[in-house]
Structures are given as C-alpha cells and as structure tokens.
C-alpha positions in Angstrom: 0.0 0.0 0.0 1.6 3.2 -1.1 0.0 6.5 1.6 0.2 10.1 0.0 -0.8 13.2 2.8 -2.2 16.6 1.3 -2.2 19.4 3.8 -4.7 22.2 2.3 -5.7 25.4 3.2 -9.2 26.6 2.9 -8.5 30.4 1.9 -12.1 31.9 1.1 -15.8 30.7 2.6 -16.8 27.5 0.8 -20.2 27.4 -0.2 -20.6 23.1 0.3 -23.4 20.8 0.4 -23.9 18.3 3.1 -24.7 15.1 2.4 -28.5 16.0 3.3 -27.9 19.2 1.4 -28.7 20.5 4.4 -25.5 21.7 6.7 -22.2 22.7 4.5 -19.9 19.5 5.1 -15.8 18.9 3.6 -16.5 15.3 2.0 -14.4 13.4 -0.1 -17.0 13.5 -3.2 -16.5 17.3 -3.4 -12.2 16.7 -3.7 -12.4 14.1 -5.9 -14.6 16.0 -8.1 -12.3 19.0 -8.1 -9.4 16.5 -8.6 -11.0 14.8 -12.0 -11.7 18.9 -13.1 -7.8 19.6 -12.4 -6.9 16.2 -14.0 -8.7 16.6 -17.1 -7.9 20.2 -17.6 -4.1 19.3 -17.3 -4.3 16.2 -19.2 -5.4 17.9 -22.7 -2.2 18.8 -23.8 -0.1 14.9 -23.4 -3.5 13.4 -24.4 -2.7 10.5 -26.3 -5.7 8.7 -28.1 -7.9 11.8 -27.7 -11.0 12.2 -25.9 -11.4 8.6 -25.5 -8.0 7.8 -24.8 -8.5 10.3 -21.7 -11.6 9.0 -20.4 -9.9 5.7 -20.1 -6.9 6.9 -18.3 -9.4 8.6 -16.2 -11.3 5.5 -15.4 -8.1 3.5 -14.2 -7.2 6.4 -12.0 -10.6 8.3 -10.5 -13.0 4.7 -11.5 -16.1 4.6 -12.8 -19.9 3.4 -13.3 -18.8 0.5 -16.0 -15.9 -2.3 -16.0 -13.3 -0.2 -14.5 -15.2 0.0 -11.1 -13.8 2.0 -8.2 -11.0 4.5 -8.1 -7.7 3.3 -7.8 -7.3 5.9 -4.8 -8.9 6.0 -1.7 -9.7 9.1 -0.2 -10.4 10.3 3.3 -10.6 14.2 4.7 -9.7 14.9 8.2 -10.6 18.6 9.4 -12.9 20.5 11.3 -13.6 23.6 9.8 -16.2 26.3 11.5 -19.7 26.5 10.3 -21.6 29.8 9.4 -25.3 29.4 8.6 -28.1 30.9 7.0 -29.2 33.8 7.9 -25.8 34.8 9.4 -23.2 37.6 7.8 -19.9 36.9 7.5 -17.6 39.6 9.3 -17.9 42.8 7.3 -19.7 41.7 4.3 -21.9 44.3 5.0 -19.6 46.5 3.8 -18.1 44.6 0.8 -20.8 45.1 -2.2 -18.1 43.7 -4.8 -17.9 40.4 -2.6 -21.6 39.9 -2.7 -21.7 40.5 -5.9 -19.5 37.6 -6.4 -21.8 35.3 -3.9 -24.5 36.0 -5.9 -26.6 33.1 -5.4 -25.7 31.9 -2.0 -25.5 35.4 -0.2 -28.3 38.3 -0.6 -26.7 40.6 -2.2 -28.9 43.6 -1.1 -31.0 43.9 1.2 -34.1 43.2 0.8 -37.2 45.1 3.5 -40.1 42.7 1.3 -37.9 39.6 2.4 -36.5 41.0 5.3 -33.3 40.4 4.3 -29.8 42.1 5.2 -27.1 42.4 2.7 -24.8 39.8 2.6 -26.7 37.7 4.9 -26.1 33.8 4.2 -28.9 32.2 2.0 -26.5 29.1 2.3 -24.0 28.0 5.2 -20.9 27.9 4.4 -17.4 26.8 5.7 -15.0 28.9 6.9 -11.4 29.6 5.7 -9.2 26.8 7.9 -7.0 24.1 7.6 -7.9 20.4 6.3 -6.1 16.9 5.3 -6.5 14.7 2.7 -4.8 11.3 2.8 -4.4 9.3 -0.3 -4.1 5.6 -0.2 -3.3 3.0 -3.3 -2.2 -0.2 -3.8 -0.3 1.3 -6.6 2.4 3.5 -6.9 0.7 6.9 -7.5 0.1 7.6 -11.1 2.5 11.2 -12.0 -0.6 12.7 -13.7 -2.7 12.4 -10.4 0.2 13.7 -8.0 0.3 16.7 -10.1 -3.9 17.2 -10.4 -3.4 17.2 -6.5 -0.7 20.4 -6.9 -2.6 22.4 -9.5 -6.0 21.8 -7.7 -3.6 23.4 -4.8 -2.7 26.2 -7.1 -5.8 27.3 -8.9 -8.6 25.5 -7.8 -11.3 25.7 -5.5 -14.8 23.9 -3.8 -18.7 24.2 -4.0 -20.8 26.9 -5.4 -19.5 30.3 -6.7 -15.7 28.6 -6.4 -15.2 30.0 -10.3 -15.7 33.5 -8.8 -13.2 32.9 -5.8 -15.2 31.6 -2.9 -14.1 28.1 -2.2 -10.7 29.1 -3.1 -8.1 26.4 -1.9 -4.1 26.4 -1.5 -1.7 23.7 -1.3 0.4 24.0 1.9 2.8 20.6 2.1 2.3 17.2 0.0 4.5 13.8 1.3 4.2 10.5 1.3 5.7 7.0 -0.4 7.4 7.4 -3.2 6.3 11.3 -3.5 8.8 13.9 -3.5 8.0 16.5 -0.6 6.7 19.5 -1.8 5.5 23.0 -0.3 3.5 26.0 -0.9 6.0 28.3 -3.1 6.9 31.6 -0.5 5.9 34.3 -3.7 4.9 35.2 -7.0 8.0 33.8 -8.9 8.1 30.6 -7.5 4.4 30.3 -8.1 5.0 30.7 -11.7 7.7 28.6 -11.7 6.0 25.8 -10.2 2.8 26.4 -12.3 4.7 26.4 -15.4 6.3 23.1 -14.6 3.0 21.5 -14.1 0.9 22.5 -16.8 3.8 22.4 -19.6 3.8 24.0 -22.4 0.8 25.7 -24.7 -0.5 23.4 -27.3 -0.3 24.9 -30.9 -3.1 24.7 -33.2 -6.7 26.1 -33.6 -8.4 23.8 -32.7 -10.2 24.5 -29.3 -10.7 21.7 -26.6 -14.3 20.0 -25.9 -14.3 20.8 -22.4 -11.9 23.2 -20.1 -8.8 22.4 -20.3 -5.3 24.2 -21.0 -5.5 24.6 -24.9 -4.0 26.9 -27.6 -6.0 30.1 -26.2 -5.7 29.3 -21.9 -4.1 31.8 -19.9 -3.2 32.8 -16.3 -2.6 35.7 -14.6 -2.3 37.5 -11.6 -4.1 40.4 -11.4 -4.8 42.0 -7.1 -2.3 41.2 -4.2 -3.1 41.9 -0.2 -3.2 40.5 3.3 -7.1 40.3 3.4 -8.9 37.5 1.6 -11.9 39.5 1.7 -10.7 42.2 0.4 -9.2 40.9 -2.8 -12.6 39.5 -3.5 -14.6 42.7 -3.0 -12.2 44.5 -5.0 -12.1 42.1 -8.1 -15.8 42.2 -7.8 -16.3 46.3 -7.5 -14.1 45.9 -10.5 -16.5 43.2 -12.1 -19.3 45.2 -11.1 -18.1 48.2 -12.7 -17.1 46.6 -15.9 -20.2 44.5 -16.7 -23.3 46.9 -14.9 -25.0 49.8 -17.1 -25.9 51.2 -13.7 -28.7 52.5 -11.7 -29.3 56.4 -12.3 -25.8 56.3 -13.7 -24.0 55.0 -11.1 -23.0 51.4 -9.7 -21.9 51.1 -6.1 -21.8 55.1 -5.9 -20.0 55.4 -8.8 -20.0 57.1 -12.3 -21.3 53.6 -14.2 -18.4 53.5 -17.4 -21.5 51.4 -19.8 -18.9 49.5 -21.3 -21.5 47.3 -23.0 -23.8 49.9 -24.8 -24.5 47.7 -27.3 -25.7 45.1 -25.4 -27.8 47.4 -23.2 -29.6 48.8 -26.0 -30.3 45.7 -28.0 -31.8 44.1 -24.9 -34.1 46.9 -24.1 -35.4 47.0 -27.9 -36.2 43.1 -27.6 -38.2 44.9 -24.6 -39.9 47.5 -26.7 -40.6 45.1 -29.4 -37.8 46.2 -31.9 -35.3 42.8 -33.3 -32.3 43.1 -31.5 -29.3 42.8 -34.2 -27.5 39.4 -31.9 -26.6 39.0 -28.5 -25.2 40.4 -26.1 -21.3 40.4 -26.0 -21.2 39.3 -22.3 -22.6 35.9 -22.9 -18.9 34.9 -22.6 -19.6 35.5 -18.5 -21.5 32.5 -18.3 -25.2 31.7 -19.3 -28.3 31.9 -18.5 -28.4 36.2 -17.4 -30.9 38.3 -17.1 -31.9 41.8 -18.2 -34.5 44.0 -16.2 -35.4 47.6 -17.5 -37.0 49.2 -14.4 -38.1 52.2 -16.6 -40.6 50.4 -18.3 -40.2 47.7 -16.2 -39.4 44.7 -18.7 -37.5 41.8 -18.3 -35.4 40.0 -21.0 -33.7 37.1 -20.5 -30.5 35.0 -22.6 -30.2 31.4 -23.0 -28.7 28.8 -25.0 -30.7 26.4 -26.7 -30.2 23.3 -28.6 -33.0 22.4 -30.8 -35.8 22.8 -28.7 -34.0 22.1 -25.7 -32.4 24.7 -23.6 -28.9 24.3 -21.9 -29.6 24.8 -18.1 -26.0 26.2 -17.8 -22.9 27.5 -19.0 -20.3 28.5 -16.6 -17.9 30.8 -17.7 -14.4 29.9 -18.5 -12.9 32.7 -16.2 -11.6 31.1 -13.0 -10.9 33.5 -9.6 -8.6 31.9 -6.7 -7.0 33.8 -4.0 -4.0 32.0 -3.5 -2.0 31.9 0.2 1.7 32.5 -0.1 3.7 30.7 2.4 3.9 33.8 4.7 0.2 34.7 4.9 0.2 37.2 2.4 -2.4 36.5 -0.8 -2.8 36.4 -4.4 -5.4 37.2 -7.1 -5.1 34.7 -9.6 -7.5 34.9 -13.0 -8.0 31.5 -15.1 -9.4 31.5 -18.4 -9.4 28.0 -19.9 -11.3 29.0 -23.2 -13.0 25.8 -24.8 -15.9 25.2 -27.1 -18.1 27.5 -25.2 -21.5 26.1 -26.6 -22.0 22.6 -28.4 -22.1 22.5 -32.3 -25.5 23.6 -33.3 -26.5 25.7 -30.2 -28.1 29.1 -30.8 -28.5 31.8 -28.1 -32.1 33.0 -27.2 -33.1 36.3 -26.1 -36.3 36.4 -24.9 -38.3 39.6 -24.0 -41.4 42.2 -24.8 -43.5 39.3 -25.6 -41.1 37.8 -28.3 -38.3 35.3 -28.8 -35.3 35.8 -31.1 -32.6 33.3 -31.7 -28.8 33.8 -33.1 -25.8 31.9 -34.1 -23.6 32.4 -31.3 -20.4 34.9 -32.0 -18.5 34.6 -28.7 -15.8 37.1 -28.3 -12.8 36.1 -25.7 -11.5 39.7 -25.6 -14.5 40.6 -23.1 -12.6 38.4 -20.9 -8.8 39.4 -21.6 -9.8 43.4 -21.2 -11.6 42.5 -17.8 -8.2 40.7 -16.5 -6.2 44.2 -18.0 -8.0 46.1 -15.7 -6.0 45.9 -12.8 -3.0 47.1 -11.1 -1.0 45.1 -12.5 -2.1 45.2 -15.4 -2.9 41.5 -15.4 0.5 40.0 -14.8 0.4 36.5 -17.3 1.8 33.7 -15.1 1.7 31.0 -17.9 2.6 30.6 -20.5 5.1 32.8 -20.7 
C-alpha cells in the first residue's frame, strides 16, 4: 500500500453541500470532483488517443460506473472547519458590495425590507477559511498525472458553489508520502509561476479548441490583485467586475459614475423589450449563461439562454476562473484562469427572450471581453503562464 498526505488550506468561505444538502460538510465526493476537473484540464495537452483515450486513463485512475469500477485511490478528509449558517453575515460583508456581488446566489446581495433580508446575509451556510487533510491511499504507486492534479487543484482550484468566482478558493500548503517527493506551498509570486509552469507544460499549438476546459491553444493565467485580506481581494475584483459589466442604476454602480462598457448590449436588450429585433446577442454571454436583463423604466425583463433544438442548456459557466492563493507567509494572491474551450455545443443558438417575443442567433463569442476584464488591474494582469 503506497500513503500520500495533502495538507490544504481553505482560503475563502466554501459554499458546500452536506450530504443532506442541508449543513455545508468537507466530503471526499467534493475533492475528488475537483481532482477529475484539475486532472482533465491538465491532461489535454499529453493526451494521447484523444477524448477517448483520456476517459480511459481517467477511469483507471478516479474509477467509474462501468468495467473499470472504483478508483484506484482512496480518499479520506480529516478537518474540522467552523460552520456559518443561514441567515448569518460573515464579518464585514456588509460592507463589501463587490464580494456579494461575487456570492451571488448563496448570499443576498442587497437587502431586501419585502424579504426581510440584510445584505450579505447567508442564503446558504458555508465553511470557513481553515485548515484540512487529505490522505491518499493505493495499492499502486501513485500515477505522476494524479500527483500533479493534487498540486494544481492546490494552485488554482477551489470547492462548491461560486468557487469560479473565488469563494471556495483552496491552497496547497505541504504534499509527502511514499514514493512522492516533498513539496510545499511556493513563498511568492516567482516561485508560483515557476511551479505552475512546470506543471501544466507548455501551450499546445493549433486552432483547434478543446471539448471541455482544459489548457488549450488560447488558456491563460494571470495575476491580477495582491493583499493580506482575503476579503478584500474578493470585494475588489468584484467592485471591478461590477463596474465593468453593470449599465448602472441612475448612472452610477456602487456610488459610482457607471463606465456602460456594454452599450450595445444594453440597447439591444431593451429593444427586444420595446418590441424592436435586436441585431445578436449580447457580447457578455462569454460571463456565463443563462443572465438576465431588467429595464425598471418600463419595467421589462429579458432574458439569454442557449438552446439546442428545442432544448435549452440549463448552464454554462464561464471559462474565467478566480482563486486567491495563500503565499507561504500569509500574504495573498489574485489569480485569474481562463481556460477557453468550445463555449457552446455545435448547433447551439442563443435565445433572447423579452417584450413578448423570442429571437434566436448563431452564437459569435468574443474572448476579448474576458482578456480586457483581466487588463483592468494594477497590475495590469501579470500573465503567469505561458510565458
């Protein structure tokens, strides 16, 4: 029996289901899931076989539902991490719109006197940033590939709901065991890269784009906010979010002149409203589908989907990634993702529906919405890999 031990830290509040989807819970089906993301992402580039010859490796590492059978690693998490719970605010989320704004879904974002809500009160518990363990045990010597999902799920990944926009967020401190060389959380930015760019390799050339997300010919990371509060990154990347995606209320978002970067969008979707053919759809699909429009001047809602045939897609997440990352003296990292893929199937259209009438368009998906969000900050987006 060959024993590998994974000591992580939880950086940001995770946003987990229990088992009874009840209390938030650390369970092993939640790491192993983030493991199989990091693994397949990772594995694109070296794939031999293609698509099919990576399910099959996957199989004989992570298991699965047909001859394979159970995973060839057994998993077990040790760690008690404090609870919050519904109806609770986390410690000066009050205060931090940008941070709501990016726990959209499991926090209120605004209060709410009708649902006598608070902002930033908890619509889900969550767990709190701490430390956990995960022990890996195998009858095998540890397959290289997994080892290194384990470090980049360390570098760049994260757990449960809203972990894509940094909540969840989960570092690497110290990996051991038989037949592993000892590793440990890099101490700064350089030695981040360093270690980064080691794992993931080097960018695959061609056009083609990868099913799924995965490091292909257009991924890229880079670091974009540092600071010594968690929270703080994560209101300030989503102030900056806010303000680079919102047309505003009265001209303003979070107290601020609004920019309208998206004009376009804004004034296609309120003439689906009035009842005018919008020319397409909006540019910010590449944020993830389904999003919603509301016009509270003529009070009008339209809404953007994808659809396949007459089927539509519950979901597409978008391929930006946010993880703070925690340096090995405390201090923390922004670190921005984008693992561009084939964003909708072949044959999917996008459907804006409003003012009574539906209106469907081939999808034009433009990846520079993405790359001029990143260029926003400080630092300019500082690309990590590849180089």
């Amino acid at each position: 029996m060959y024993k590998m031990v994974a000591e992580f830290q939880l950086v940001t509040p995770a946003f987990l289901a229990g088992a009874e989807q009840k209390s938030p819970e650390l369970r092993v089906t939640s790491i192993k899931g983030a493991l199989r993301f990091w693994w397949r992402a990772r594995r694109f580039a070296g794939c031999r076989g293609g698509i099919d010859g990576m399910r099959q490796d996957e199989s004989l590492i992570f298991g699965d539902s047909g001859a394979t059978g159970c995973s060839a690693v057994v998993m077990k998490v040790n760690g008690t991490l404090t609870i919050a719970n519904p109806g609770t605010i986390l410690p000066i989320m009050d205060d931090y719109p940008g941070a709501r704004y990016l726990g959209y879904g499991v926090m209120e974002s605004v209060g709410s006197q009708k649902r006598r809500t608070r902002a930033g009160e908890l619509i889900r518990g969550c767990l709190q940033p701490g430390p956990f363990q995960v022990t890996f045990i195998s009858k095998k010597v540890f397959d290289p590939s997994f080892i290194d999902a384990v470090k980049l799920f360390g570098l760049l990944g994260g757990i449960g709901s809203r972990s894509r926009k940094g909540y969840g967020s989960v570092t690497l401190l110290r990996l051991e065991g038989d037949g592993v060389a000892k590793w440990e959380c890099p101490p700064d930015i350089e030695a981040y890269r360093e270690r980064l760019t080691k794992n993931i390799g080097t960018q695959p050339s061609g056009d083609s784009e990868p099913e799924y997300s995965a490091f292909g010919n257009k991924a890229k990371v880079y670091a974009i906010a540092e600071g010594n509060a968690t929270l703080d990154l994560l209101n300030s990347i989503g102030e900056e979010m806010q303000m680079y995606r919102s047309w505003g209320r009265n001209g303003r978002v979070n107290g601020q002149a609004s920019e309208r970067n998206f004009q376009y969008d804004h004034d296609e979707m309120k003439n689906a409203c009035e009842g005018t053919v919008p020319q397409g759809h909006p540019k910010r699909v590449v944020f993830g589908l389904p999003h919603n429009y509301f016009f509270s001047s003529i009070n009008c809602k339209v809404s953007v989907s994808a659809v396949k045939g007459r089927d539509e897609i519950e979901r597409r997440a978008s391929p930006l990634f946010i993880h703070i990352h925690q340096f090995k003296e405390g201090s923390y990292t922004a670190v921005a993702t984008i693992l561009w893929s084939e964003f909708l199937p072949l044959g999917t259209k996008i459907e804006v529906s409003g003012g009574g009438a539906t209106h469907t368009f081939e999808p034009e998906l433009d990846l520079s919405v993405l790359d001029n969000f990143v260029k926003r900050f400080d630092q300019g987006g500082q690309r990590i890999w590849p180089k």
